[in-house]
C-alpha positions as CSV (number, residue, x, y, z in Angstrom):
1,X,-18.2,-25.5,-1.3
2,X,-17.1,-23.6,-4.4
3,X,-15.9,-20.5,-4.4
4,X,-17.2,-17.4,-5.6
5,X,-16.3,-14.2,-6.8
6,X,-17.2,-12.0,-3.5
7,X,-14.9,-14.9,-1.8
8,X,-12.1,-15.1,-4.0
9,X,-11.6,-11.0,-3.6
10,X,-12.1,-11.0,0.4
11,X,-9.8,-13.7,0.8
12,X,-7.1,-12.5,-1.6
13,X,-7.5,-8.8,0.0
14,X,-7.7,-9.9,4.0
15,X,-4.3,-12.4,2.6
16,X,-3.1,-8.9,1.1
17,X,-3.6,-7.2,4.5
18,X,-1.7,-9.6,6.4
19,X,1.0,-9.7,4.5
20,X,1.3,-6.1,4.2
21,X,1.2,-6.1,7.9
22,X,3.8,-8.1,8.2
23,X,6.0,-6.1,5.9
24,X,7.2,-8.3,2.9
25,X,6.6,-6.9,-0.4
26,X,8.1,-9.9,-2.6
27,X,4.8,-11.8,-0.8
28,X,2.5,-8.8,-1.2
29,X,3.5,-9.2,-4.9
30,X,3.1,-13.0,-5.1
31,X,-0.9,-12.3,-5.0
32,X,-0.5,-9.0,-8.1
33,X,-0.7,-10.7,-11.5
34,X,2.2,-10.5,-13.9
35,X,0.7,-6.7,-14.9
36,X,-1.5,-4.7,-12.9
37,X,-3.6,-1.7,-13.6
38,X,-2.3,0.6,-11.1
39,X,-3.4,4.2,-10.0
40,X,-0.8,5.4,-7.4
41,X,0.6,8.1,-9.3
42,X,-0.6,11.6,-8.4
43,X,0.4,13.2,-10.0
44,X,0.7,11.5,-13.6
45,X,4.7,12.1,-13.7
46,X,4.6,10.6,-9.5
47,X,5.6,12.8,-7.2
48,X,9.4,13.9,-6.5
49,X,9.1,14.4,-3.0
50,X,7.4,10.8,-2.4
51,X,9.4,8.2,-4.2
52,X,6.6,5.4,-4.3
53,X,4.0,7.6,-5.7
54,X,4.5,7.0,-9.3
55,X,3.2,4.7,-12.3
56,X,3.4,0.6,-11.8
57,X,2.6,-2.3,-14.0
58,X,4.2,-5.1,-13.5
59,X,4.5,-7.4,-10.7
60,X,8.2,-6.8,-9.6
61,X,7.4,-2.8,-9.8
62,X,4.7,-3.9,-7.0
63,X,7.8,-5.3,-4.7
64,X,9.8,-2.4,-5.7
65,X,6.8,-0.7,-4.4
66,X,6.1,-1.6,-1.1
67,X,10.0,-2.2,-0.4
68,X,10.2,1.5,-0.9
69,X,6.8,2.5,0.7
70,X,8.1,0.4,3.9
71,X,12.4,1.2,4.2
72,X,11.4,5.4,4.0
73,X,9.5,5.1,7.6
74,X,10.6,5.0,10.5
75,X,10.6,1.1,11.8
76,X,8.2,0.7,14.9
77,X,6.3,4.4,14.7
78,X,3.5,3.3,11.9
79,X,0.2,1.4,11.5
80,X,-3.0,2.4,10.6
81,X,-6.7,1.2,10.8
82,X,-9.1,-0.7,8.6
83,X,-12.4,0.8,9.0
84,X,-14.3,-1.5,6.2
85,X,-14.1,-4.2,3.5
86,X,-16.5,-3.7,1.2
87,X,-16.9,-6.7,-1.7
88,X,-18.5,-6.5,-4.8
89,X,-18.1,-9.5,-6.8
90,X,-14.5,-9.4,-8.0
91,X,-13.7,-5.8,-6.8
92,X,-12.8,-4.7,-2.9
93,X,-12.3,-1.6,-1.5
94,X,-10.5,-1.3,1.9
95,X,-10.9,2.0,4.1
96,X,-8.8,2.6,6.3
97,X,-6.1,5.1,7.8
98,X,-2.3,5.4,7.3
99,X,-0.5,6.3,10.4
100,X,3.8,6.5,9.8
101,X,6.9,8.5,10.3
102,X,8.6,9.3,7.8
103,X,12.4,8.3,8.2
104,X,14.3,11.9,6.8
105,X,12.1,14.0,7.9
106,X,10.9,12.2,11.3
107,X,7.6,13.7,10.3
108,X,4.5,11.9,11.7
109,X,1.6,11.7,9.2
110,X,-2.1,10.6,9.3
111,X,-3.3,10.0,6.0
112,X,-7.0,8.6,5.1
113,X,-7.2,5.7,2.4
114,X,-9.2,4.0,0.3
115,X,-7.9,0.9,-1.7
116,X,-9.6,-0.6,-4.9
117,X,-8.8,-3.9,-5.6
118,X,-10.0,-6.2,-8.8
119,X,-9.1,-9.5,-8.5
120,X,-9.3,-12.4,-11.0
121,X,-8.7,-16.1,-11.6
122,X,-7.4,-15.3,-7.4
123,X,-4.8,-12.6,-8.5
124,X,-5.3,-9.0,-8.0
125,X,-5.4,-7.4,-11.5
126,X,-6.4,-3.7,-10.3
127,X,-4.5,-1.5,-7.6
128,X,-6.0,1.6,-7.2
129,X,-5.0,3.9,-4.1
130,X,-7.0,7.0,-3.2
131,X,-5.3,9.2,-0.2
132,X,-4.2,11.9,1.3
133,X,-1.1,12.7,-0.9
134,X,-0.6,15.6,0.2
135,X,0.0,15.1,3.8
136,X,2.0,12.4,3.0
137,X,4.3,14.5,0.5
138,X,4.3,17.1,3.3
139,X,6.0,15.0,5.9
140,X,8.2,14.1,3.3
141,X,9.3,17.5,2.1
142,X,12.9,18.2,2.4
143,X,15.3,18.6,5.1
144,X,18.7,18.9,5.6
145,X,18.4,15.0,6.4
146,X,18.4,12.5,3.7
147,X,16.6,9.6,3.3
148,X,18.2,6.2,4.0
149,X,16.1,2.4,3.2
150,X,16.5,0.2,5.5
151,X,16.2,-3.5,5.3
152,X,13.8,-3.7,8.9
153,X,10.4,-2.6,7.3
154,X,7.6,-0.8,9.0
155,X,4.0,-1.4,8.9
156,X,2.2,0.7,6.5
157,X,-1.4,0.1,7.2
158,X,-1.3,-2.3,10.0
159,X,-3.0,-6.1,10.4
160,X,-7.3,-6.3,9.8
161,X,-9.2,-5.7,13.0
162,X,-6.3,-3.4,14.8
């Protein structure tokens, strides 16, 4: 059976989802291509409370990405839920909801989410993240507690199905 173009993106965006459930951004990057058109940077400058919401391109930048998006929660206290895959030849959007803690501010936040992926020749070539930025830059507004990464990673949106 040969693949197709609806196949290709639900498999590389379900192999996305499990990865990202399991917390390991150099694999979550694996699947980017070398440069990616990405749109998680509200607003255009990023955002100085929120210090992975800001402009991407390249495939190491995606790593940096989700390293940072995972070691500024709190490890254990975050999820979400996938609510639908929807594929349209090579594009995918996941919907869903974020569910975390942020580590300096122990702030919980539920955010809504909707993902756009391209994908192409089985890598993902468009990133595009529509949320709830600013609950998420509200439970990360300052306190008198900084922030500190940590190398145990927590679940930002939680395995397909849960």
């Amino acid at each position: 059976m040969t693949s197709t173009p609806d196949s290709d993106a639900r498999a590389v965006v379900t192999e996305f989802l499990h990865r990202l459930a399991q917390a390991e951004p150099n694999r979550i990057a694996e699947l980017f291509a070398e440069n990616v058109d990405w749109q998680l940077d509200w607003p255009d400058a990023g955002h100085p409370a929120v210090p992975w919401i800001r402009q991407r391109s390249t495939r190491a930048d995606v790593a940096d990405h989700f390293r940072a998006l995972h070691d500024f929660h709190v490890p254990g206290q975050g999820g979400g839920t996938i609510t639908k895959i929807l594929v349209d030849g090579p594009d995918a959007v996941v919907l869903g909801e974020i569910n975390q803690t942020v580590r300096a501010t122990g702030k919980k936040y539920t955010a809504r989410c909707a993902l756009h992926f391209t994908v192409e020749s089985g890598v993902i070539t468009r990133y595009h993240v529509y949320e709830d930025s600013l609950t998420v830059a509200q439970a990360f507004a300052e306190t008198s507690q900084r922030a500190t990464p940590s190398d145990n990673a927590a679940n930002a949106f939680g395995a397909p199905g849960r």
